[in-house]
C-alpha positions as CSV (number, residue, x, y, z in Angstrom):
1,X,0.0,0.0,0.0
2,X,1.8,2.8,-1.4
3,X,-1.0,5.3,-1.1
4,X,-2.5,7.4,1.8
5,X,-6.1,6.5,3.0
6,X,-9.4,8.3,2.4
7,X,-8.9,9.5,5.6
8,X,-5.9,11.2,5.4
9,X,-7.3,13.3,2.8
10,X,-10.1,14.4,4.4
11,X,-8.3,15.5,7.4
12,X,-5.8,17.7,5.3
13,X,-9.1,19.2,3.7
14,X,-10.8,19.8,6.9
15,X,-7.4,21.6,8.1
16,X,-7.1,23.6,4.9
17,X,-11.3,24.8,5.4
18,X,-10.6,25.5,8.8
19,X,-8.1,28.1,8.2
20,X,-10.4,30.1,5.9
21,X,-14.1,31.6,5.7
22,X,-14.5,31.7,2.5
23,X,-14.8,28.6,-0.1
24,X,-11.6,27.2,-1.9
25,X,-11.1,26.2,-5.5
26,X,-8.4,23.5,-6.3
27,X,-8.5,23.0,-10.0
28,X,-6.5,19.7,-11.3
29,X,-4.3,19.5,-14.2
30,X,-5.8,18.0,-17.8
31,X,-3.8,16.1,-20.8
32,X,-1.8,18.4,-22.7
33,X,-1.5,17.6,-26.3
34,X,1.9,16.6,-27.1
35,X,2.0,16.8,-31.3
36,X,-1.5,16.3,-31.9
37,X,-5.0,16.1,-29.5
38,X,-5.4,12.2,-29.1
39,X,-1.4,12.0,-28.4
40,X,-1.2,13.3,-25.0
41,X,2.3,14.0,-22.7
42,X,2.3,11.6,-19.9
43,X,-0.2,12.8,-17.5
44,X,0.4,14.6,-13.7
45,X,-1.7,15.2,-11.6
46,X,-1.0,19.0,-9.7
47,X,1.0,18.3,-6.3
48,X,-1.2,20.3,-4.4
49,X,-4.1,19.0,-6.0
50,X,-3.2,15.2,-5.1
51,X,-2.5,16.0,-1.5
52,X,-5.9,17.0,-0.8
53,X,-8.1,15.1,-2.9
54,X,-5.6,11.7,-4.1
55,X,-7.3,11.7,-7.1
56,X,-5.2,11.6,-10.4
57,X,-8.2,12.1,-12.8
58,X,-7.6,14.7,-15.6
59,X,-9.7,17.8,-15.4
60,X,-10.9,17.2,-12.0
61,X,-11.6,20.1,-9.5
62,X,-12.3,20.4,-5.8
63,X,-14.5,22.8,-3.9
64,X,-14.2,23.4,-0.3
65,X,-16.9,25.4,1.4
66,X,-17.5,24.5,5.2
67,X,-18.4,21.2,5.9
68,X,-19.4,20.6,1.9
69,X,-15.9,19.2,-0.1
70,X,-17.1,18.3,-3.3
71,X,-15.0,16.7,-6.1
72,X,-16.0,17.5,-9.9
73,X,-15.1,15.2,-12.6
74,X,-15.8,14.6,-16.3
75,X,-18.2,12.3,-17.1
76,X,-17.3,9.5,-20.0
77,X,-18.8,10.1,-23.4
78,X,-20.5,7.4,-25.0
79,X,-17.5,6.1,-26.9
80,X,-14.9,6.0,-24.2
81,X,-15.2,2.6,-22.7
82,X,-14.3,1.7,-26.7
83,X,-10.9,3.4,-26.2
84,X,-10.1,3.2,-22.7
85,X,-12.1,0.7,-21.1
86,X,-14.9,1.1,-18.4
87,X,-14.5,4.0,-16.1
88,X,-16.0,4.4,-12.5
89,X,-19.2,6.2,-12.1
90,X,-19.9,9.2,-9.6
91,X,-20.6,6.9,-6.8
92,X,-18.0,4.6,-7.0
93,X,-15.8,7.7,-6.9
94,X,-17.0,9.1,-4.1
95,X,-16.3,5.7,-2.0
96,X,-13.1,5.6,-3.7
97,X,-12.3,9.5,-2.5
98,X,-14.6,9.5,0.8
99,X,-16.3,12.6,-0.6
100,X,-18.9,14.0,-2.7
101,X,-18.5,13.3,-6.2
102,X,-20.5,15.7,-9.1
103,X,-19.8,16.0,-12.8
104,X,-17.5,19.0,-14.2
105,X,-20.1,20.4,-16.2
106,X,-22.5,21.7,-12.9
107,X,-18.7,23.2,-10.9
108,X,-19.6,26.5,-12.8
109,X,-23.2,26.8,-11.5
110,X,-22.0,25.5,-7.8
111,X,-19.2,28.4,-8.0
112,X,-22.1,31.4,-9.3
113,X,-24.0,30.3,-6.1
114,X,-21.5,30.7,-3.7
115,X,-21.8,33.8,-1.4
116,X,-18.4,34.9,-2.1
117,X,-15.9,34.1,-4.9
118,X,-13.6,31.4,-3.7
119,X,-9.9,31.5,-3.1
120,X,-7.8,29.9,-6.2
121,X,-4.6,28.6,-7.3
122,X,-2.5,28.3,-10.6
123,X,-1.6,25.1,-12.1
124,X,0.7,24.1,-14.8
125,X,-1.8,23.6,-17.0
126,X,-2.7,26.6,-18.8
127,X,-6.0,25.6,-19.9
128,X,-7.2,24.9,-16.5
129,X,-5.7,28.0,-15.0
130,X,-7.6,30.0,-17.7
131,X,-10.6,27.8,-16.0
132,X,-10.3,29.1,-12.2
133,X,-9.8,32.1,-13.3
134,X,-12.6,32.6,-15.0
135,X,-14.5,31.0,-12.1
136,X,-13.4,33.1,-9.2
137,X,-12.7,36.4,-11.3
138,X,-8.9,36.0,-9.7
139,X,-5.7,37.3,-11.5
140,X,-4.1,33.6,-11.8
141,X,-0.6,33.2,-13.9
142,X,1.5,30.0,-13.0
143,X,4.9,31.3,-11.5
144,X,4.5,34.7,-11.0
145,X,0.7,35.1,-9.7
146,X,-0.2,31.9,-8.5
147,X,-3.0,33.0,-6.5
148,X,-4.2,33.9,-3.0
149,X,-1.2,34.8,-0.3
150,X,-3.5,33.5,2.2
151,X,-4.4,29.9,0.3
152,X,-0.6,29.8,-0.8
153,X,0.7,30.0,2.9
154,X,-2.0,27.8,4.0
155,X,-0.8,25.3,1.3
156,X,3.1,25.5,2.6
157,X,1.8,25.4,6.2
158,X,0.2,22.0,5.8
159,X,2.7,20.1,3.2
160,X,6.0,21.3,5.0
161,X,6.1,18.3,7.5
162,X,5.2,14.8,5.6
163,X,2.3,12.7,7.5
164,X,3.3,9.2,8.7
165,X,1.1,8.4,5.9
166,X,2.9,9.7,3.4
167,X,6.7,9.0,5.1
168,X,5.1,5.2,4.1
169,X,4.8,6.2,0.4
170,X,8.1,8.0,-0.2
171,X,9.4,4.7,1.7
172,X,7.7,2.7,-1.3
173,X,9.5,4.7,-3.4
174,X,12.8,4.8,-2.0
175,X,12.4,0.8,-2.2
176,X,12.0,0.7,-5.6
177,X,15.2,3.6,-6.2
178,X,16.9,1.6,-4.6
179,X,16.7,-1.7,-7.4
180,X,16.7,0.5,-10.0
181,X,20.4,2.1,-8.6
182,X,21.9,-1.1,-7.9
183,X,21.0,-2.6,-11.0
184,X,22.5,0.3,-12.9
185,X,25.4,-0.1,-11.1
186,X,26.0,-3.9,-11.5
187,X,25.3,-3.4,-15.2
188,X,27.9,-0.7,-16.2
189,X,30.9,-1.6,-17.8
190,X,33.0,0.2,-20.8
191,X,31.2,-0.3,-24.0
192,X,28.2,0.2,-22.8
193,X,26.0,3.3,-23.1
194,X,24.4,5.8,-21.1
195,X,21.0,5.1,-22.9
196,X,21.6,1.8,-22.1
197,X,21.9,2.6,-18.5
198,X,19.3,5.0,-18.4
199,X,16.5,2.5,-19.9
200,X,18.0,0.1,-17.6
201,X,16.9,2.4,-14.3
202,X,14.0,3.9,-15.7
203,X,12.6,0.4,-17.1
204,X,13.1,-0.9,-13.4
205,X,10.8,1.5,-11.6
206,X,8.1,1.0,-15.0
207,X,8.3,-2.7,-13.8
208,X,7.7,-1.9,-10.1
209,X,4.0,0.7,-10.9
210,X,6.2,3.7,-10.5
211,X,7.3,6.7,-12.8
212,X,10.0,8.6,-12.7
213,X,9.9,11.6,-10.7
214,X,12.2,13.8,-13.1
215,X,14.1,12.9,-16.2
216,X,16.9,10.6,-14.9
217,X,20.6,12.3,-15.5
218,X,23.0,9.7,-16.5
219,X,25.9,10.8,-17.4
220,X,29.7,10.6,-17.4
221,X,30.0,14.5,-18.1
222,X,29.0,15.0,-14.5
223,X,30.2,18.4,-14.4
224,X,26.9,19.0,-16.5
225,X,24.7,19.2,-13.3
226,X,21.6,18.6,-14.9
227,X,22.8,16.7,-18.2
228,X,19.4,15.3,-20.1
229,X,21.2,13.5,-22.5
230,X,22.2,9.9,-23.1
231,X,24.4,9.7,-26.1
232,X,27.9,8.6,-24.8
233,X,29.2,5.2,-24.8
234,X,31.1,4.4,-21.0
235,X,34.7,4.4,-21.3
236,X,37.8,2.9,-19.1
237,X,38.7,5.6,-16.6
238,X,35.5,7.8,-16.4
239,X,32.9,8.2,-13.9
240,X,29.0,7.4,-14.2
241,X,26.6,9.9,-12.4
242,X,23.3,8.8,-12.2
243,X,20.4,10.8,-10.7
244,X,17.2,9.4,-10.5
245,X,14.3,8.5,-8.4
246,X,11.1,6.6,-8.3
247,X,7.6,8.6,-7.7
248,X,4.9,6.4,-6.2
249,X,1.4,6.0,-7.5
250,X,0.1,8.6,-4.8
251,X,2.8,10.9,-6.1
252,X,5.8,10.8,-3.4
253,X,9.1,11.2,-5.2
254,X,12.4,10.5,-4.2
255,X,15.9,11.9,-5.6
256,X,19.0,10.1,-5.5
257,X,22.5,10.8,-6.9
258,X,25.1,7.8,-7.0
259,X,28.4,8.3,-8.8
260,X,30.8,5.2,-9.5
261,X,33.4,4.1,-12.1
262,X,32.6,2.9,-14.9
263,X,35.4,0.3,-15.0
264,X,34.4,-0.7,-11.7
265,X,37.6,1.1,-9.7
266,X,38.1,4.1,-9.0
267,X,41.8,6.0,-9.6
268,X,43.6,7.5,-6.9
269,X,42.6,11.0,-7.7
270,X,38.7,9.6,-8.3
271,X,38.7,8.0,-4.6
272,X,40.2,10.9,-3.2
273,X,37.8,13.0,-4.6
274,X,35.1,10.9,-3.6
275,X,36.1,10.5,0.0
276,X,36.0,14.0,0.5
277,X,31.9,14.3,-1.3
278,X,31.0,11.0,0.7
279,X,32.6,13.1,4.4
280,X,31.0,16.2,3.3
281,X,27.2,14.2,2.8
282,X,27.7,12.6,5.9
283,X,28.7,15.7,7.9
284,X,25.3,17.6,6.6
285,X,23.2,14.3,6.9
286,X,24.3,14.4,11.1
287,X,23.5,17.8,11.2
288,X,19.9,17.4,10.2
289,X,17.8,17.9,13.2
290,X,15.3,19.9,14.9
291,X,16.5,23.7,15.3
292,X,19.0,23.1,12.9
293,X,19.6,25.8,10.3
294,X,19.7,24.6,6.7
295,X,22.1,26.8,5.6
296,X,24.1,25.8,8.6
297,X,24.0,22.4,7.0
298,X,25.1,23.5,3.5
299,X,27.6,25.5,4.9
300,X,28.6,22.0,7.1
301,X,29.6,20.5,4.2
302,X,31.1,23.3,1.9
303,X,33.7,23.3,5.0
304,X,34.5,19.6,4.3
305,X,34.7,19.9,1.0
306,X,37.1,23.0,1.3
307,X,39.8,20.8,3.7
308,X,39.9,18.8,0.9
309,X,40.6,21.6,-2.0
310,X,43.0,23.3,-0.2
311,X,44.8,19.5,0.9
312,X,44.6,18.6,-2.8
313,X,46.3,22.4,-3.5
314,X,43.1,23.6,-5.7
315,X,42.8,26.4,-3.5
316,X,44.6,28.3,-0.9
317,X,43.9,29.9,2.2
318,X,41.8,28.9,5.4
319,X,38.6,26.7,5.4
320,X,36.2,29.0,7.1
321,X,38.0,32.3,5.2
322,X,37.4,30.4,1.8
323,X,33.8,29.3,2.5
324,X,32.9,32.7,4.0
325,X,33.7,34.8,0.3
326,X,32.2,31.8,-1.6
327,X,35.6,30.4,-2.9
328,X,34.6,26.9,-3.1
329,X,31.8,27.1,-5.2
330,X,34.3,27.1,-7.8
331,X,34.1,23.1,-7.8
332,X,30.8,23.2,-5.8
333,X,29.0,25.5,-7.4
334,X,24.8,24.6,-6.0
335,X,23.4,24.0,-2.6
336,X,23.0,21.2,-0.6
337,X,19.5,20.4,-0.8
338,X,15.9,21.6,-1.3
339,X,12.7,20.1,-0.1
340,X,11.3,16.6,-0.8
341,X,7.6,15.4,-0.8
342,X,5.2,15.3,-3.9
343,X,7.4,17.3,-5.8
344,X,11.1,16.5,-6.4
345,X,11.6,20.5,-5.9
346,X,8.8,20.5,-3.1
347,X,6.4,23.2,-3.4
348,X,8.6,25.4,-6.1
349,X,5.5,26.4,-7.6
350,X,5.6,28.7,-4.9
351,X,9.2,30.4,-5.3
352,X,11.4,30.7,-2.5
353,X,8.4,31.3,-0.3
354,X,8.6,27.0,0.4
355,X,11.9,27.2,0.4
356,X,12.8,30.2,2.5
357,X,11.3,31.2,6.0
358,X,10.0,34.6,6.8
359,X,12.4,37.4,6.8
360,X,15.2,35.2,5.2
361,X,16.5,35.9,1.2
362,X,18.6,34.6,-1.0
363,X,22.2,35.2,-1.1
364,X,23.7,37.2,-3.7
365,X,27.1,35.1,-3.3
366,X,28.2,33.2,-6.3
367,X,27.9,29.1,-4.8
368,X,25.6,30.5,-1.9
369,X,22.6,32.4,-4.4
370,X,21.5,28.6,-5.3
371,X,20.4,27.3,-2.5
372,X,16.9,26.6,-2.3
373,X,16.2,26.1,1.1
374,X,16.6,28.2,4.2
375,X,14.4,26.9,7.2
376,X,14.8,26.0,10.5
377,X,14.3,22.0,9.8
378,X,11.4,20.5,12.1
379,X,10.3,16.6,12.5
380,X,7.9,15.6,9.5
381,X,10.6,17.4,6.8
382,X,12.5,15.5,4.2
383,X,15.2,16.6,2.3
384,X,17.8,16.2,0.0
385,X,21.2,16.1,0.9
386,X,23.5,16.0,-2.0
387,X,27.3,17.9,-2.4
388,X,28.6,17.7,-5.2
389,X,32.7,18.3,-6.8
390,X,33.2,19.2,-10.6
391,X,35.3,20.5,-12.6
392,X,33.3,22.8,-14.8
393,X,35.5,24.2,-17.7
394,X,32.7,27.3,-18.1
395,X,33.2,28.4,-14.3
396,X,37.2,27.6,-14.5
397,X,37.2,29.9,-17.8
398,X,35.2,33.0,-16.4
399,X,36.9,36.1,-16.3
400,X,35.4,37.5,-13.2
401,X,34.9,34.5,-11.1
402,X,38.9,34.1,-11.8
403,X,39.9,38.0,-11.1
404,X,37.8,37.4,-8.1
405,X,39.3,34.8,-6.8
406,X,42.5,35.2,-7.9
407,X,44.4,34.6,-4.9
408,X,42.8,32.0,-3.7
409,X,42.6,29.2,-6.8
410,X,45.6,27.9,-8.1
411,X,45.3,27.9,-11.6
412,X,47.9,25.4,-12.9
413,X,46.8,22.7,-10.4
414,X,43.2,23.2,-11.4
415,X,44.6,22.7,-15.0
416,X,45.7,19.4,-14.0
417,X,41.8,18.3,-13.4
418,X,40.5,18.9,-16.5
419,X,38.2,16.5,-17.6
420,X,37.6,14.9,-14.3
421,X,34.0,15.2,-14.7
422,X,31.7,15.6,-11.5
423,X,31.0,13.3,-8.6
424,X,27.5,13.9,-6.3
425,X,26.4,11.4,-3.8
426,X,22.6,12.5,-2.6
427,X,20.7,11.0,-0.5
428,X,16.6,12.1,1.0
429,X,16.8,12.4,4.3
430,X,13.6,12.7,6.7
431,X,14.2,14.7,9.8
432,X,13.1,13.4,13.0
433,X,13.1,14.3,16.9
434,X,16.0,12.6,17.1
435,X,18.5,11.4,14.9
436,X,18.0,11.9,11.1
437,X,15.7,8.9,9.1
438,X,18.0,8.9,5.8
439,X,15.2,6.9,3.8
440,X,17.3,6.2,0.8
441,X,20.4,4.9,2.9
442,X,19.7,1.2,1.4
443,X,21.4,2.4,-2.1
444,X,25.6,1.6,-2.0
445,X,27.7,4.4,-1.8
446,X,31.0,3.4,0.2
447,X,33.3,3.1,-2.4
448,X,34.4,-0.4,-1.6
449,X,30.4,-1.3,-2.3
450,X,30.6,0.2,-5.3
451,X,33.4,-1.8,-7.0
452,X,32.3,-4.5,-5.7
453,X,29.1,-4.1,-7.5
454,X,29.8,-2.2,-10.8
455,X,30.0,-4.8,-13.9
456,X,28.3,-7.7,-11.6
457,X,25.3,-7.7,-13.6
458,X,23.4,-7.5,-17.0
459,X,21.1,-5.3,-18.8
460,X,18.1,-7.1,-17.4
461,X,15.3,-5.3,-15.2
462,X,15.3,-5.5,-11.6
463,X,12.1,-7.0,-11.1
């Protein structure tokens, strides 16, 4: 049972109509047409949508008013149970739900009846934002005007901390990342391709009910941080990143990053380099408790990672001098983490308003003005955890960032580590009231796993 009950749902919706007066209008997201109207994109379902209602049924809507939750759907036309088979009527929906169940067509004469226009959010779906806000009469844009303040905090408020119910889902997820990582692993070897890999991971979680929950990076340019494409063959010497995670049918995702070498050992220069990412993860995953800082944590592990670039004579000067001006994120370059839960990026839609407590902004630093979290992190949260070293030629080869930093990077030995590539080991941690729950911690990543595994198996699904 990968998916929360009936029940949970209708206790988030109770929460979200006790906060507000007046009614609430959830619209869900529809098919989108991908070349042509009966060739859709893979359908999903609006995050915020799913976490009160569970249902993934295109052009669906919810109305809360009171004690009256209703949930709108299309009805079938008379020729769909040709093409798609038989579909649930409105009462077997409403069992399924634990709600009232009416067809779309009567959600714009319920709305004209209310007493008061309700509250409204954007979705990613164009056609249905155009839809709510013709409804409520609301100036609704996804990204920049994505509706109500009140409703938006509301929304943040309630999905910040994950449910025991839904910490049981992302589990179920993390389950099935964790076959589709090892059997990635065992299958590399030189000669073989990235595609290869890639189907290999993403055919895994297909065979376990799951999607991905973002287009999987696999990669042996690593320095490319988010790299979408498969069209290198794996060579002796190089390293394979792969990020990727399973999303479970009630929408939970996970995000995992692995990095190993391809011929199944690393070089001396490759271990080191991966010691020093694997001490870094670890030092932030400790740190990840109640009261803790997030930033703290990023900064945690920027301090590990510095020992090691000014041991390794990449860059020169003291730890906390170089991590204070941003010197580091010259081969680190992102943040540690963001948020986890029905989104990969949790809550995005909203901005840095998720991400980023009240009265707290992003840096302006170069490294630092990536983060995307900055919270005080609470029981119920899960994050990602993920440092990262590459050696990116565009950062290495920027005027400025080299004038700014010009006494602190040693140019010849950075020279020395062209082509390296990139190595980030992440991990989804779930913060608890006492030591962290890293829920993904079943998936290798001592480097002595790792060769032990890498070229084990074949290109044959996990199943």
């Amino acid at each position: 049972m990968t998916a929360p009950s009936p029940t949970f749902y209708a206790d988030r919706r109770r929460a979200l109509a006790d906060r507000f007066d007046t009614p609430v209008l959830l619209v869900g997201n529809g098919k989108q047409a991908r070349n042509f109207p009966a060739n859709p994109l893979p359908f999903r379902q609006d995050s915020t949508f799913l976490y009160f209602t569970g249902c993934r049924r295109p052009d669906a809507a919810l109305l809360v008013h009171g004690d009256r939750h209703t949930l709108f759907v299309p009805v079938p036309g008379a020729g769909d149970a040709l093409w798609h088979g038989p579909t649930p009527g409105l009462a077997e929906l409403a069992e399924r739900y634990g709600l009232e169940v009416a067809p779309a067509r009567v959600l714009a004469d319920r709305v004209a009846a209310l007493p008061q226009p309700p509250k409204a959010l954007a979705v990613a779906d164009p056609r249905r934002t155009a839809l709510a806000r013709r409804l409520t009469g609301a100036a609704l844009e996804y990204g920049p005007l994505n509706g109500d303040e009140e409703l938006i905090q509301a929304v943040i408020d309630l999905r910040l901390a994950l449910q025991p119910a839904e910490v049981v889902a992302m589990r179920a997820a993390a389950a099935v990342t964790a076959r589709a990582h090892t059997a990635a692993m065992a299958a590399t070897r030189p000669g073989r391709t990235e595609a290869q890999i890639a189907a290999l991971f993403d055919g895994t979680c297909a065979a376990h009910g799951m999607t991905t929950a973002y287009h999987s990076i696999v990669t042996v340019r690593g320095e490319v941080l988010h790299n979408e494409h498969y069209d290198q063959t794996l060579r002796d010497g190089q390293l394979l990143l792969l990020d990727g995670g399973a999303e479970s049918p009630a929408g939970y995702a996970t995000d995992v990053t692995r990095t190993w070498p391809v011929s199944g050992r690393f070089s001396p220069r490759q271990r080191a380099a991966y010691d020093a990412v694997l001490q870094s993860q670890q030092d932030a995953i400790h740190l990840c408790r109640p009261g803790t800082r997030y930033r703290e944590v990023h900064l945690a592990s920027c301090r590990t990672l510095t020992r090691f670039l000014v041991d390794e004579g990449l860059l020169r000067g003291q730890v906390d001098g170089l991590v204070e001006r941003g010197a580091h994120a010259l081969f680190f370059p992102h943040g540690i983490g963001h948020l986890l839960g029905l989104d990969v990026h949790d809550m995005e839609i909203f901005g840095d308003r998720a991400g980023y407590a009240p009265g707290r902004a992003r840096s302006e630093q170069f490294g630092l003005s990536y983060l995307r979290l900055d919270r005080d992190l609470a029981p119920g949260m899960v994050v990602t955890i993920e440092p990262g070293f590459y050696v990116v030629p565009a950062i290495l080869a920027d005027a400025a960032l080299l004038d700014r930093f010009s006494d602190a990077l040693d140019r010849e030995a950075a020279a020395t580590w062209a082509g390296f590539g990139g190595i980030r080991i992440e991990d989804d941690v779930l913060v608890t009231a006492g030591d962290p729950d890293v829920l993904t911690g079943d998936i290798p990543k001592a480097p002595d796993a790792l060769e032990a595994l890498v070229g084990t198996g074949e290109l044959t699904l996990a199943v």
